[in-house]
C-alpha positions in Angstrom: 0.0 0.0 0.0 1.1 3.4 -0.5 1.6 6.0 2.4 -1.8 7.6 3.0 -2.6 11.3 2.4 -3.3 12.7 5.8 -6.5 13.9 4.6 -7.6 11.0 3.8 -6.7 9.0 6.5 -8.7 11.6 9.0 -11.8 11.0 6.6 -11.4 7.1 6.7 -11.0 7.0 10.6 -14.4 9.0 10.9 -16.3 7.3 8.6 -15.5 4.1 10.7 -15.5 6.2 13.9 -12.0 5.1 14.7 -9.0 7.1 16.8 -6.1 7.1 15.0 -2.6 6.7 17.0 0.3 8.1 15.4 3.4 6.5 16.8 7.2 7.9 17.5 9.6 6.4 15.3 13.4 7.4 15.2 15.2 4.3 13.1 14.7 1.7 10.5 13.8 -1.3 13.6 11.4 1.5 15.4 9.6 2.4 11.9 9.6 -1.2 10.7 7.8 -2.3 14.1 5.5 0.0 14.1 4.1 -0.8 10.4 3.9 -4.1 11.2 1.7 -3.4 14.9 -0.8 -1.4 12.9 -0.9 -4.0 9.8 -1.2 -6.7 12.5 -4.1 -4.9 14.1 -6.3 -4.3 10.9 -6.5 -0.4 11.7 -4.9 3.1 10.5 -2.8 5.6 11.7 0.2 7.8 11.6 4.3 7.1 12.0 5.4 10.1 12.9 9.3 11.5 14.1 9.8 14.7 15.3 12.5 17.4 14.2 14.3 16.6 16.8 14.4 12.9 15.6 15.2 14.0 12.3 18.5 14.9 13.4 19.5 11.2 13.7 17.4 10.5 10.8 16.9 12.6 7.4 13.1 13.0 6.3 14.0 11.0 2.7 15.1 8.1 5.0 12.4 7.9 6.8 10.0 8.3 3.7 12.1 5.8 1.8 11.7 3.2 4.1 7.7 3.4 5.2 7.5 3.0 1.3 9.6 0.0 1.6 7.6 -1.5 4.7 4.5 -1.0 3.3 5.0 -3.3 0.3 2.6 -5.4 0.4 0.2 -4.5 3.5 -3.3 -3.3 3.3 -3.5 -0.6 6.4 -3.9 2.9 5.8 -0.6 4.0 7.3 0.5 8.4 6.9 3.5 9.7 7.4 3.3 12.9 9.9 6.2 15.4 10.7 5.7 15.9 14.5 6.7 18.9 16.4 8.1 20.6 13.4 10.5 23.2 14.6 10.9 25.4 11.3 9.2 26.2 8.1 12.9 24.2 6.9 11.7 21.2 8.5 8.7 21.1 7.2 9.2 21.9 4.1 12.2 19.1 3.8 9.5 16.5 4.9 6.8 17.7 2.2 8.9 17.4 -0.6 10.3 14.0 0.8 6.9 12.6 0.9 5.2 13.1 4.4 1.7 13.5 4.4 0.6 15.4 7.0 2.5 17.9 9.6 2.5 19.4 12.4 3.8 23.0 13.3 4.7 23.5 16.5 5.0 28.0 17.4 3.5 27.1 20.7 6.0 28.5 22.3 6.2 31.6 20.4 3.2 34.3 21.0 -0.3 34.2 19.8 0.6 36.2 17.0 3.7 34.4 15.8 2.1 31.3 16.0 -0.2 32.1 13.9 2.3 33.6 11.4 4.5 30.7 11.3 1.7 28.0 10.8 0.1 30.2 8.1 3.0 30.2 6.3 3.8 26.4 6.2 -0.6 25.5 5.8 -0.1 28.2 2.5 2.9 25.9 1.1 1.5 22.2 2.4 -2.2 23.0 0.9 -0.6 23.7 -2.2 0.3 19.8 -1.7 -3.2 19.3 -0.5 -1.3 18.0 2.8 -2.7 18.7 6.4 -1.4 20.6 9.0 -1.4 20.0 12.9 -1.2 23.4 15.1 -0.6 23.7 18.5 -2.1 26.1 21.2 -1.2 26.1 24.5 2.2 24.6 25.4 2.1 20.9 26.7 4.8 20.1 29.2 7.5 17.7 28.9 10.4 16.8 27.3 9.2 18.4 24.1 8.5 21.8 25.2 9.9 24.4 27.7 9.1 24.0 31.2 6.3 26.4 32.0 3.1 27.1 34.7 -0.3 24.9 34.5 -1.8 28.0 34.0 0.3 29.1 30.7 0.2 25.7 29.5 -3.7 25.4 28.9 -5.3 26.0 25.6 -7.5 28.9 26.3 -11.5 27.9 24.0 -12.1 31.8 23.7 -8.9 31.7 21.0 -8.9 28.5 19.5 -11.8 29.8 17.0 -9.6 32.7 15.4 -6.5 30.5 15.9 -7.8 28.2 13.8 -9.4 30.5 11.1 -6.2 32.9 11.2 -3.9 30.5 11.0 -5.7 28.0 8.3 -4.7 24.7 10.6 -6.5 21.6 9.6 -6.4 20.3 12.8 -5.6 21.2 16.6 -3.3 19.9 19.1 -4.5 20.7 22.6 -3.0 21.0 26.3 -5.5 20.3 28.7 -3.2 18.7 31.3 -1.4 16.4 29.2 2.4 15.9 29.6 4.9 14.8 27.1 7.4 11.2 28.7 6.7 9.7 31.6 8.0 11.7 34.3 5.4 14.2 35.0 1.8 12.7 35.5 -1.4 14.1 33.0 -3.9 15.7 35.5 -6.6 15.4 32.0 -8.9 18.2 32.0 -12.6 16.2 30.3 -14.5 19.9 31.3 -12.1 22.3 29.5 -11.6 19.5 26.8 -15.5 19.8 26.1 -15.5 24.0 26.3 -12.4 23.5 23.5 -14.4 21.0 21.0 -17.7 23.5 21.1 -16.0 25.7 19.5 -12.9 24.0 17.4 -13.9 24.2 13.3 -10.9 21.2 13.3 -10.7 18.3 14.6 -8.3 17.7 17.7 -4.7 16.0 19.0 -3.9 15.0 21.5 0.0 14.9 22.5 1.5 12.4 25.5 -0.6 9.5 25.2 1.4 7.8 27.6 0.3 7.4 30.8 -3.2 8.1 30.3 -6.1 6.0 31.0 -7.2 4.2 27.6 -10.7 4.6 29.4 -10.6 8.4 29.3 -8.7 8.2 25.7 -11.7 6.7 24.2 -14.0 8.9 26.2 -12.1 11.9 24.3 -13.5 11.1 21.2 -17.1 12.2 21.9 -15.2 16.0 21.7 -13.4 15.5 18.4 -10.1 13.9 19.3 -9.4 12.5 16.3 -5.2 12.0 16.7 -3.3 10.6 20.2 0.2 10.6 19.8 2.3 7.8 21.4 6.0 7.9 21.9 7.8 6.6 25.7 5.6 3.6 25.1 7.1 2.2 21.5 10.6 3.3 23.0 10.3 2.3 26.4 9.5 -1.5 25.0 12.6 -0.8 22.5 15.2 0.3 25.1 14.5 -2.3 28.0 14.5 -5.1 25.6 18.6 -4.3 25.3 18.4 -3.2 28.9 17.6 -6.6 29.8 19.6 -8.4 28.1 22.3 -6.6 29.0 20.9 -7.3 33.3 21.4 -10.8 32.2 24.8 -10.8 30.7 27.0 -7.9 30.8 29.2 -9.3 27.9 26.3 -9.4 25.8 27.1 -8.6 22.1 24.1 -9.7 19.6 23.2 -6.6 18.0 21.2 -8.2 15.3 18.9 -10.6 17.5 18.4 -8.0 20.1 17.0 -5.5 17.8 15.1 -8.2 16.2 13.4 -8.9 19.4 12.9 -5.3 19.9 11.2 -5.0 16.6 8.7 -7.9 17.9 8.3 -6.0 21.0 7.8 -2.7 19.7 5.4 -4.5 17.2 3.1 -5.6 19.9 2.7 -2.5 21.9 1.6 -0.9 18.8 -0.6 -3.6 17.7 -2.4 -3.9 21.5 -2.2 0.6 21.4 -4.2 0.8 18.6 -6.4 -1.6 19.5 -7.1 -0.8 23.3 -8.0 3.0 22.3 -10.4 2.0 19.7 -12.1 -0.5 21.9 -11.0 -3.9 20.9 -9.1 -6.5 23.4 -5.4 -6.5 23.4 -3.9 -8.7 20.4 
């Protein structure tokens, strides 16, 4: 199967009224797993690697090789730029193939925000490919440190941040965290005030952590996205972690990252799954 305009992978998941997950990848084993979890499972959604990521791993790499892994499956799988830092990013990943993107000037003032993701929804629409805002800065690993209060997405600006900055869809920050080391305090009330008045659909960022009860209770205010990232990597890393517990001379690259591929393969296949309201595979 080819890699899925983003587009129309949002209009797939709500005519079957699905959530779509859009896993973390960083490396050939992490993409290849995760492919492999969602074509196990029978449902879509999104690989996605941040600009960070993209750092260890060029966008043409990364497109090159879900192209490869999806040879011969039959899941609607996109390719989303997460957390894109600069219009240079994003562009980069639109011309190498991505799908859908995300433009993250959260941290920046209203007004620059809205400037920065106007600029790269003006170029990616010319593409016909979607583009993922942010308002409201979620804490964690991702983003600068800042108060609960600043953090919040405020529903009295999310209309004309939306309308101003031509965003096809929203990523909010109603208490969610990015990792593992802070806990999401989920905020169901101001989540509700936000989708009253969103023209988009919404993301959610930090997945992780939260209660797949509440995740699936989300999508009665139009989450549409939940992004998923320590998961996939934790099951990655402690599968050399152990290994290496057991035997300190360990040295089998190639099987270990095998088995991590396995692992990572599961946790996305049971992910997907869970939220959409099927048993764990």
């Amino acid at each position: 199967m080819k890699i899925v305009n983003g587009f129309d992978l949002f209009a797939y998941a709500k005519k079957k009224n699905l959530l779509l997950p859009a896993f973390n990848t960083t490396n050939l084993e992490m993409t290849k797993a995760i492919i492999l979890g969602l074509n196990d499972a029978h449902l879509p959604g999104f690989i996605q690697i941040s600009s960070n990521n993209l750092k260890l791993s060029d966008p043409g790499m990364i497109a090159d090789l879900v192209r490869d892994f999806l040879e011969n499956t039959e899941t609607p799988i996109g390719l989303h730029l997460d957390h894109g830092k600069s219009f240079e990013d994003v562009r980069r990943c639109v011309d190498a193939g991505f799908t859908s993107v995300m433009v993250d000037a959260s941290a920046y003032g209203f007004e620059d925000n809205i400037r920065a993701v106007r600029r790269a929804a003006e170029y990616c629409h010319f593409y016909d490919i979607p583009v993922e805002a942010e308002l409201g800065a979620i804490r964690g690993k991702e983003d600068d440190n800042c108060s609960e209060a600043d953090c919040k997405t405020d529903p009295a600006l999310v209309e004309e941040f939306v309308d101003r900055s031509g965003c096809d869809t929203l990523a909010v920050s109603i208490g969610n965290v990015h990792g593992l080391e802070e806990i999401p305090r989920i905020d169901l009330p101001l989540l509700k005030e936000i989708a009253e008045v969103s023209p988009v659909p919404l993301v959610l960022h930090g997945g992780s952590g939260i209660s797949f009860e509440l995740i699936r209770n989300m999508k009665t205010y139009k989450m549409s996205k939940i992004n998923y990232g320590s998961d996939l990597r934790q099951a990655y890393i402690k599968t050399f972690g152990k290994a290496y517990e057991v035997n300190h001379k360990e040295a089998d690259l190639y099987g270990l990252s095998m088995k991590a591929v396995e692992n990572v393969r599961q946790t996305a296949c049971d992910l997907v799954r869970i939220i959409n309201g099927f048993e764990e595979g």
